[in-house]
C-alpha positions in Angstrom: -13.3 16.3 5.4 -11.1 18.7 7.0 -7.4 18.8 6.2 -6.6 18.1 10.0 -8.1 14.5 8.9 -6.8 14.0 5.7 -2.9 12.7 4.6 -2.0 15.1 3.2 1.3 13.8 3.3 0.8 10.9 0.8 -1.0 13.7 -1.8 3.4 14.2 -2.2 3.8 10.8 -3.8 1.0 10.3 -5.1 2.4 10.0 -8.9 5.1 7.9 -7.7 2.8 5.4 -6.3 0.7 5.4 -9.7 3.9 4.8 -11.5 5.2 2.1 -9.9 4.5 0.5 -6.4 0.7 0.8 -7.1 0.6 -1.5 -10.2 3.0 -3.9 -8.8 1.2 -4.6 -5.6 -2.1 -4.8 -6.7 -1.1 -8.2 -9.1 0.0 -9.8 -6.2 -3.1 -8.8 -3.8 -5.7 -9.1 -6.9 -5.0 -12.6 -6.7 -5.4 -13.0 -3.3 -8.7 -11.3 -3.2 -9.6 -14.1 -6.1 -8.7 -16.7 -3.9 -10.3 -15.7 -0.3 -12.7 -13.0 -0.8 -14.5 -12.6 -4.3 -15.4 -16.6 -3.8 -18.3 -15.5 -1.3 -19.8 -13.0 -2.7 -22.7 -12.1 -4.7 -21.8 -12.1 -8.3 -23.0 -8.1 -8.3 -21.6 -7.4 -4.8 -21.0 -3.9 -3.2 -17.6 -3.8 -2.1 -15.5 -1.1 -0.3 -11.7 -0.7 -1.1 -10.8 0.9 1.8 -7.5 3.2 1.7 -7.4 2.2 -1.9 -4.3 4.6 -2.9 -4.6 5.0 -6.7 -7.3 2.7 -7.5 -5.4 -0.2 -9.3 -7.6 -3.2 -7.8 -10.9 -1.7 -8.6 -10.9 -1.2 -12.7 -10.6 -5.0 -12.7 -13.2 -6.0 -10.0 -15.7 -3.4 -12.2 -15.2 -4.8 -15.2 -15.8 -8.6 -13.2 -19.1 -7.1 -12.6 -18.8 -5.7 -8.9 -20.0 -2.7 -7.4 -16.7 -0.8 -5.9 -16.4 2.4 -4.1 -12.8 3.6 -3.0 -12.3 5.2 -0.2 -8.6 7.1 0.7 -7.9 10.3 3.0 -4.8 11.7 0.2 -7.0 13.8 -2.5 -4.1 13.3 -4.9 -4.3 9.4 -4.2 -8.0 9.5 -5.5 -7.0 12.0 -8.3 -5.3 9.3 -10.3 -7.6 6.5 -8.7 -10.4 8.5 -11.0 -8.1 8.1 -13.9 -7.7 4.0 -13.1 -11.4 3.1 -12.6 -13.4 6.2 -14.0 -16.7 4.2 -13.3 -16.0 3.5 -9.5 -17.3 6.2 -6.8 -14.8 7.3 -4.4 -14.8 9.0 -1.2 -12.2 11.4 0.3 -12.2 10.2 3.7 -10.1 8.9 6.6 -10.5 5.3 7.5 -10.5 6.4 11.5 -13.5 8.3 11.0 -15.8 7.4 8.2 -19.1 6.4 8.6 -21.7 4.7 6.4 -24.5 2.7 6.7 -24.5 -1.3 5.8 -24.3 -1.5 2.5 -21.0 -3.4 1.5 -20.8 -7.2 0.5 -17.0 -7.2 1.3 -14.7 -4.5 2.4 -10.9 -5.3 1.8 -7.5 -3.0 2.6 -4.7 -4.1 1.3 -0.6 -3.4 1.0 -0.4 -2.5 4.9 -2.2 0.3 4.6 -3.5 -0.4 8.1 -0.2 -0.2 9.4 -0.3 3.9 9.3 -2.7 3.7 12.2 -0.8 4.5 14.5 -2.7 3.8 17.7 -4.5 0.5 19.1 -7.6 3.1 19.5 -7.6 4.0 16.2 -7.5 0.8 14.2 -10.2 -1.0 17.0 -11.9 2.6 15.3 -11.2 1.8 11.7 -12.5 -1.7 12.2 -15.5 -0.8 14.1 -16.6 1.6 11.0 -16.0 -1.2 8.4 -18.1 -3.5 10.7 -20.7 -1.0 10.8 -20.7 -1.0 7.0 -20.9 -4.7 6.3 -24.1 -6.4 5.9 -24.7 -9.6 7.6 -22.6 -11.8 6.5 -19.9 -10.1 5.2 -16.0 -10.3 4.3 -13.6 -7.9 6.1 -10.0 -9.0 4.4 -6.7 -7.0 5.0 -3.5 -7.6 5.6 -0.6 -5.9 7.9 2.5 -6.4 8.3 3.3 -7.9 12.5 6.7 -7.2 14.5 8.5 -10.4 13.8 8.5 -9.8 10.5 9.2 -5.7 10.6 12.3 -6.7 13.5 13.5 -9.7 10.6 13.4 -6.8 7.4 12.7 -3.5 7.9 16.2 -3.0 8.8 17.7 0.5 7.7 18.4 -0.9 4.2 17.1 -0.5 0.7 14.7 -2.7 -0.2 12.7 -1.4 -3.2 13.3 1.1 -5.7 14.1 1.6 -9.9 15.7 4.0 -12.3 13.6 4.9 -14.6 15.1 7.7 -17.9 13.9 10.8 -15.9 13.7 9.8 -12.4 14.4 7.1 -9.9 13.2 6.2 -6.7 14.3 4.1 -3.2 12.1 2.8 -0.5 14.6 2.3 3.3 12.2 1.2 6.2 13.2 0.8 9.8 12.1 -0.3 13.0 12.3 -0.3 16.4 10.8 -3.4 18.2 11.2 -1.1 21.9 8.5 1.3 20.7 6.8 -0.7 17.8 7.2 2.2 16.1 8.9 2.4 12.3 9.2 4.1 8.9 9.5 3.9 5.4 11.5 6.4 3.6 11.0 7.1 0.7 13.9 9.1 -1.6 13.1 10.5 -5.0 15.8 11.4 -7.9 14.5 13.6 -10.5 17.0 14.7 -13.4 17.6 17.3 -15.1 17.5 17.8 -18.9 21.6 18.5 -19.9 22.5 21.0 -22.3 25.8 20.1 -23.8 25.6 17.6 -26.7 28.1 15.2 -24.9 26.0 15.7 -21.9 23.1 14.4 -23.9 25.0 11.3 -25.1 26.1 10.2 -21.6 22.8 10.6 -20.7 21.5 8.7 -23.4 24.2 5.8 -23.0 22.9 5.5 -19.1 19.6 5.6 -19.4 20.0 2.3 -21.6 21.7 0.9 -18.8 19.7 1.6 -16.1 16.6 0.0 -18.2 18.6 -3.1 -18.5 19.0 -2.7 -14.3 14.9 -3.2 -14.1 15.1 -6.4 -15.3 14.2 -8.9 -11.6 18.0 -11.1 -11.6 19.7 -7.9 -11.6 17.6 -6.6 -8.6 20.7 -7.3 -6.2 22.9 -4.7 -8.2 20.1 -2.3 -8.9 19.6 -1.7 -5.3 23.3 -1.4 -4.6 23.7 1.0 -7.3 20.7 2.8 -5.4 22.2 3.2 -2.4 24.7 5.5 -3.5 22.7 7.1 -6.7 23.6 10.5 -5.2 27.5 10.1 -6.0 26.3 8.3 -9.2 24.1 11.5 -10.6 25.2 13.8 -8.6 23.4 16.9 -10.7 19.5 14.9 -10.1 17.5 16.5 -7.4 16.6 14.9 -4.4 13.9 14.9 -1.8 12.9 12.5 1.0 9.6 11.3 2.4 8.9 9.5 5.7 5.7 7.7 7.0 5.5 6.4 10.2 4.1 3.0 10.5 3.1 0.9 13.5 4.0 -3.0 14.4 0.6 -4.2 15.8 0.9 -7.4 17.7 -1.0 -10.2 16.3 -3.0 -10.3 19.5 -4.0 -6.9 19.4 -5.2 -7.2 16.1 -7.2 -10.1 17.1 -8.6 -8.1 20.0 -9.4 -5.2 18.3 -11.4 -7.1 15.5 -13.6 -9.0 18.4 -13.8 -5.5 20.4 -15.4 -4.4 17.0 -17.7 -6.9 16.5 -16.2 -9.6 14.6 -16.3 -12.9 15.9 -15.3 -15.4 12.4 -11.7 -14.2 12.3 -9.0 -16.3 10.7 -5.3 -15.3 9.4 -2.7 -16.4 7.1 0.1 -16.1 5.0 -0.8 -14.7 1.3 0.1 -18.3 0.2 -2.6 -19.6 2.8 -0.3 -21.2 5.5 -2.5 -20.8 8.8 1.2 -20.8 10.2 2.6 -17.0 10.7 6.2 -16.3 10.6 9.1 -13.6 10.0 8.8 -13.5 6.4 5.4 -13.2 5.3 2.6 -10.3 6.2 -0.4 -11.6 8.8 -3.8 -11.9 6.1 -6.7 -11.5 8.3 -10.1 -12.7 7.1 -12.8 -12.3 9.1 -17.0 -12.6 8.5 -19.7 -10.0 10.1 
């Protein structure tokens, strides 16, 4: 794979998302996977992570027994996705493009990942080359985040983000319902070691407060304390990220997935409400 093909982009956060947002999403979506996919398959099945960041789903689908290869386009991603799941074979590829032959039981892509296809000609793509890689009778599950929802929250405004003792991190996503089109940005604080002895002590004394921050009720005044961290540490450096993301209708999707070749396609809420709204991500399952 060419660079030209690759995200690079995410290789940047890569030890960010290992840290943090990779661990924490992949409770939540390990459980889903439990519930709607794992259920129908063989007890040995071949199974395809696709865009599978830093690998946290797949150690514990190996060690249930299942045959998982993980497949992401960000080399750095798959770096640490080696260190996760040792045992799992990966594939540096994009999801637009790849091409395999049927060999996969199920084939999941979770946390919105599906979102950064940016095109309706692209993603009717990515789901025609996971449809070409299923076997009869095989689970497709993913889930993306639709425009009533984006419009409802991804409004300009922290939503995410932690202190940790040597660096801290925000996550602001936006969107614009005229173009479909949005972002997340992401903003990273890294500090530096003081000198001073009575440097080292205020250091010391905030670093035991910002661990107290991290616990969930105090969430609301982490993330306000986040939003103007720059003032706060004024001496951490800072850099930005952006990725662009894409509000697929729900009919689009649908489309796409029958344009591919998919015919058994259901959705739902993670909590398995058939009913979609503003607050909760579309879950599409669907059977080749």
């Amino acid at each position: 794979m060419t660079t030209t093909t690759r995200y690079t982009d995410y290789d940047t956060w890569a030890w960010l998302y290992n840290e943090t947002m990779g661990p924490d999403y992949s409770r939540t979506q390990l459980k889903f996977l439990r519930q709607v996919l794992l259920p129908d398959l063989p007890s040995n099945a071949a199974i395809l992570d696709l865009c599978c960041g830093t690998g946290q789903l797949i150690q514990p689908l190996m060690a249930a027994g299942y045959q998982v290869t993980g497949l992401d386009g960000s080399a750095a991603m798959l770096t640490y996705a080696r260190l996760n799941a040792p045992q799992a074979t990966y594939l540096l590829e994009d999801a637009r493009y790849f091409q395999l032959p049927e060999q996969f039981d199920g084939v999941f892509s979770t946390s919105a990942s599906l979102n950064h296809i940016m095109t309706l000609a692209d993603l009717t793509q990515v789901f025609g080359n996971v449809y070409q890689s299923l076997r009869s009778g095989g689970r497709f599950v993913f889930d993306l985040n639709h425009p009533a929802q984006m419009q409802k929250w991804w409004r300009n405004r922290i939503v995410e983000g932690e202190i940790i003792s040597h660096y801290a991190w925000r996550l602001t996503p936006e969107y614009h319902p005229a173009t479909a089109e949005g972002a997340f940005h992401v903003e990273i604080f890294q500090a530096q070691p003081p000198a001073a002895p009575l440097a080292r002590l205020i250091q010391f004394l905030k670093q035991a407060l910002y661990k107290l921050l991290r616990l969930r009720r105090l969430t609301g005044l982490r993330l306000r304390l986040l939003s103007r961290f720059e003032k706060r540490e004024p001496t951490w450096t800072r850099s930005r990220l952006t990725y662009r993301v894409r509000g697929h209708s729900l009919t689009d999707i649908h489309t796409a997935l029958e344009t591919a070749g998919f015919s058994d396609i259901t959705r739902q809420t993670i909590d398995g409400n058939p009913t979609l709204d503003a607050n909760h991500s579309a879950h599409f399952i669907c059977c080749k």
